[in-house]
C-alpha positions, 0 to 999 in steps of 0.5 A: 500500500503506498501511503506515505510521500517523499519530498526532496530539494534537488538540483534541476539540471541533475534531476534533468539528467537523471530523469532522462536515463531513467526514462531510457531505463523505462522508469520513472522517478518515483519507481526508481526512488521505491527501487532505491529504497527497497534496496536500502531495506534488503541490504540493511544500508545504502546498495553500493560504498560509500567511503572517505577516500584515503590520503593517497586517492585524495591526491591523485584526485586533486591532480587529476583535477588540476590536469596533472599527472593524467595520461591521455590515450587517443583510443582504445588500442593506444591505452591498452599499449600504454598498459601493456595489455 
């Protein structure tokens, strides 16, 4: 029985792309927020990590962030070489 409602303050733009792929999904907000929240209840917490991230991926975010540091590949087959795959 649904019989309660949830009420939310969102950025528009996010909300706009959300909703575009939900509905590629073939959902809309409301199934996915009961899908979200179903998953909440079977795992007993959020359905994926949530983490701090420690010093070292801090880091390596900050630079990446600033543009350093980053190795470009020009495709696929160029990043693969660089990885030695």
């Amino acid at each position: 029985m649904k019989d309660s409602t949830v009420r939310a303050r969102i950025d528009s733009g996010l909300k706009k792309d959300v909703e575009g792929i939900l509905d590629r999904l073939g959902l809309n907000t409301t199934q996915a927020i009961s899908l979200f929240f179903h998953q909440i209840a079977l795992r007993k917490g959020l359905p994926f990590d949530v983490m701090i991230p420690n010093e070292e991926t801090r880091k390596v975010l900050e630079e990446t962030d600033e543009g350093k540091n980053l190795i470009v590949c020009k495709d696929a087959d160029d990043m693969f070489r660089k990885l030695g795959i």
